[in-house]
Structure formats: C-alpha cells, structure tokens
C-alpha positions in Angstrom: 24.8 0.5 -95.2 23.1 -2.7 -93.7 25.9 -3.4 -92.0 25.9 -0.4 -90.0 22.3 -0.4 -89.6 22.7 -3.6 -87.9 25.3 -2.4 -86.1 23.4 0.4 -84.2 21.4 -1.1 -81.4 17.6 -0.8 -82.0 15.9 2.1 -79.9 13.9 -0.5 -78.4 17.6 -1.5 -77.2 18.2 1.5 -76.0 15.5 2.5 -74.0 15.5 -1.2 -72.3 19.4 -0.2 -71.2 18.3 3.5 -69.8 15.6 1.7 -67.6 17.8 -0.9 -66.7 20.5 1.5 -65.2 18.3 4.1 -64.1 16.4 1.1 -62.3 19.4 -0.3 -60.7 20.6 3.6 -59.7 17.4 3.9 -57.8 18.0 0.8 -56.1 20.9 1.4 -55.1 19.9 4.9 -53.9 16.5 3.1 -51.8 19.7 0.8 -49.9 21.4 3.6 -49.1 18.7 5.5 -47.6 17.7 2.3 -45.6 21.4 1.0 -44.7 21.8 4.6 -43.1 18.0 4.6 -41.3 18.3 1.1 -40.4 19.9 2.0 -36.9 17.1 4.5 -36.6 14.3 1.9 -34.9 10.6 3.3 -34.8 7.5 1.8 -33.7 4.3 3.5 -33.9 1.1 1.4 -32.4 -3.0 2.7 -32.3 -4.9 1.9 -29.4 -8.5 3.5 -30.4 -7.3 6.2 -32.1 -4.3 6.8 -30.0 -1.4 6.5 -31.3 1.9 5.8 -29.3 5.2 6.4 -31.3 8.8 4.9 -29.8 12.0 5.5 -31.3 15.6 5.4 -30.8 19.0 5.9 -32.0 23.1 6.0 -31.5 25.5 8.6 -32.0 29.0 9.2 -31.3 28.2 12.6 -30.4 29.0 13.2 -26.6 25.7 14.1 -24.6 26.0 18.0 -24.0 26.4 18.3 -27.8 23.3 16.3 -28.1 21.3 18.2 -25.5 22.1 21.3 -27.4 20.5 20.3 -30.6 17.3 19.1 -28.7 17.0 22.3 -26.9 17.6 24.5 -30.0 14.3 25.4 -30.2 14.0 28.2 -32.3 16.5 26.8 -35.2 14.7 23.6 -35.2 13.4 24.3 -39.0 16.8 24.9 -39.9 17.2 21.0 -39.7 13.7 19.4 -39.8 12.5 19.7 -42.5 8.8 19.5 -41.3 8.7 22.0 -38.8 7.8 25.2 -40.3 8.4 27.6 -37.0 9.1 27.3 -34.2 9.5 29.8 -31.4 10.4 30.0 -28.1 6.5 32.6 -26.4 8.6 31.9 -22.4 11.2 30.4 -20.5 11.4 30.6 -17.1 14.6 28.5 -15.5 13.9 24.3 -16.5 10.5 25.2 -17.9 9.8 26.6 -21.6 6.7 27.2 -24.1 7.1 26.9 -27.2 4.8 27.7 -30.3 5.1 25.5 -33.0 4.0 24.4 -36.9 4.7 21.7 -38.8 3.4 19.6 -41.7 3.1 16.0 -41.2 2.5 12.9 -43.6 3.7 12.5 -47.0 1.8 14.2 -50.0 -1.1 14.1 -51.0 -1.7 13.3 -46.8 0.1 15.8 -45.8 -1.3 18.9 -43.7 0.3 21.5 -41.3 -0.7 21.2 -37.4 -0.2 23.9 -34.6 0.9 22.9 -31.5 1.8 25.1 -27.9 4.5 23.2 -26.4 4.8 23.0 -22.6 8.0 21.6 -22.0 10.2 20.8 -19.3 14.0 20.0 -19.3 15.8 18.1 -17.1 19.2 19.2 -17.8 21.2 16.4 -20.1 19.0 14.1 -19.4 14.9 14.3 -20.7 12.6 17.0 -22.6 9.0 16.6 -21.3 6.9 17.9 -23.4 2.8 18.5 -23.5 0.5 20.6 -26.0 -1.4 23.2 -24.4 -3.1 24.2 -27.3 -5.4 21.3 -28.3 -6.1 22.6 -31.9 -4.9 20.3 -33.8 -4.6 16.9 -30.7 -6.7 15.8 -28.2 -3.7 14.6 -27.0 -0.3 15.4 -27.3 2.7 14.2 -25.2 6.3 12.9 -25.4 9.5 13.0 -24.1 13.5 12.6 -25.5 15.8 10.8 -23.1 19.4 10.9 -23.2 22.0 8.2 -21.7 25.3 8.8 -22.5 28.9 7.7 -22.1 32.4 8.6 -22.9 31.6 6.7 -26.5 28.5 7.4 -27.5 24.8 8.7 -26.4 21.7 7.0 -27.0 18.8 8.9 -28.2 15.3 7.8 -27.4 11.9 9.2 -28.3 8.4 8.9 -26.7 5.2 10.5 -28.2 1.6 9.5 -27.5 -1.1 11.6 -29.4 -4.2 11.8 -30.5 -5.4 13.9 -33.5 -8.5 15.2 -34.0 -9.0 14.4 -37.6 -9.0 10.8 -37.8 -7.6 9.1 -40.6 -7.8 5.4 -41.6 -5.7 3.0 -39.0 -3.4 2.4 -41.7 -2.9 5.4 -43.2 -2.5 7.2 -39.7 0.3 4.5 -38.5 1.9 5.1 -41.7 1.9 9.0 -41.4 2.9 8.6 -38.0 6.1 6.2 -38.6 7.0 8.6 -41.5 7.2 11.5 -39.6 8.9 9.9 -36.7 11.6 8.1 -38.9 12.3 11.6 -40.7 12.6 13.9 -37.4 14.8 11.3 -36.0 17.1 11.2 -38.9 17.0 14.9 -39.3 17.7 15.1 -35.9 20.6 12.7 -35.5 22.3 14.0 -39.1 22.0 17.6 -37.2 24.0 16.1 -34.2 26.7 14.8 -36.5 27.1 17.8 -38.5 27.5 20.1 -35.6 30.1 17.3 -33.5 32.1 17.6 -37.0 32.5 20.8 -37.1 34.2 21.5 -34.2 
C-alpha cells in the first residue's frame, strides 16, 4: 500500500507538470504568432496628439490580386476583424465614399469609431483616403501603396490621425500599433487565402 502510494506522483507534482506544459504550449503559441507578424513592420509615432502610423509588408500575391482585396470595400468585415460595416454611400469612376465602423484597441480600451471615407484610387497602384465625417477624428488620413513585380508585391501603409478623445501617449501608441499590426495581418492572410484558391 505504501508502495503504491509512493508511487503515485503527489498532486503538488501534478499540477507543477500541467503548468509546465500548458506554459511551454503558450510559448510556443506567442512565437508563432510573432515568427508569422515579424515580416509585418509597424511604426506608430505622436507628435502632440497626432499620431502617424507606417507599415508594411510582402506577399507573393501578384498586384491585381492585391488591389482587389484593398478595394473590396464592402466585404472588408469579412476579413478584419475590427471593422464592423462597411459600405460603399457613392462611386463615381476613381473616386468612392465609403461609410464605415470599427472598434479599435484592445479590451477594456477598446471602443467603436465612425468614419466617412473619401477615397481615391489610383488604379493598382495607391488608395487615398480622407474622413469627411470628423466624428470620431480631427484628423484622419492615409494611404496604401502597391509596388509590385513578377515575384511579389509590397504592401505599404500610411495613416496620420488625430482622435478626439485623447488617451494617455502610451496607451494611444499602443492602441494605435495594435490595430495597425492586426489590419495588416488580416489583410495580408486575406490576400493569401484568395491567391490560394485559385
């Protein structure tokens, strides 16, 4: 009886060994995650409240099939995740508006903002885009720029804004780079689903 007792690891044992492999499972999950975002590159800096956002990244996707997922407007929620709606109000030849709402920042930060998109394309090469609303931003403009070849297409993104509910520096940059980081690899993973299944 005592020997079997001994035998059977303590539950102190036990629990140690669940942490220690559920520990190294979400480590391993966290360097996944970042091997795959690490050719993702964001930058978000705040100049008095403004804050200017640059990012970029690489696919083998040829350039028309990237154009089309930028200028899929109205299935955008279909593959970011933090845009709630989005709908195309006119389009007339390069030039498009475009209503939409999404939730930025990470919870409990996290709140929904409205935005009226004026935005002008310059066919397979850059999206200008400008708020016309000013309900949620002061200021709210960007761009996406494409350069492509018979490899691969570089992706890169440009937004300057300015909300109207300021936030801490810190905490602003770091809802800022979160956001950016996600749409871009929402983005890109959209572009590599769609040149896969063709």
């Amino acid at each position: 009886m005592n020997r079997n007792a001994e035998s059977i690891p303590s539950r102190d044992r036990v629990v140690a060994r669940s942490l220690r492999r559920a520990l190294a499972l979400a480590l391993l999950m966290l360097w996944a995650t970042a091997s795959r975002a690490s050719d993702i590159a964001v930058s978000v800096q705040n100049d008095d409240g403004l804050y200017q956002v640059r990012g970029h990244f690489e696919t083998a996707a040829r350039l028309e099939l990237v154009w089309k997922v930028l200028t899929d407007y109205e299935h955008i929620p279909s593959f970011v995740e933090s845009v709630k709606h989005s709908d195309v109000e006119e389009r007339d030849g390069a030039r498009v508006k475009v209503r939409q709402t999404a939730a930025i920042g990470v919870f409990p930060l996290r709140r929904r903002v409205r935005v009226t998109l004026d935005v002008r394309e310059h066919p397979q090469r850059r999206i200008e885009f400008r708020d016309l609303l000013g309900h949620d931003f002061r200021l709210y403009h960007g761009s996406w720029s494409l350069r492509g070849d018979s490899v691969s297409t570089v992706v890169e993104y440009a937004l300057d804004a300015t909300p109207r509910s300021a936030a801490p520096q810190w905490i602003g940059r770091s809802m800022m780079s979160h956001s950016a980081q996600d749409l871009l690899q929402q983005v890109r993973d959209e572009i590599e689903r769609r040149s896969r299944a063709r």
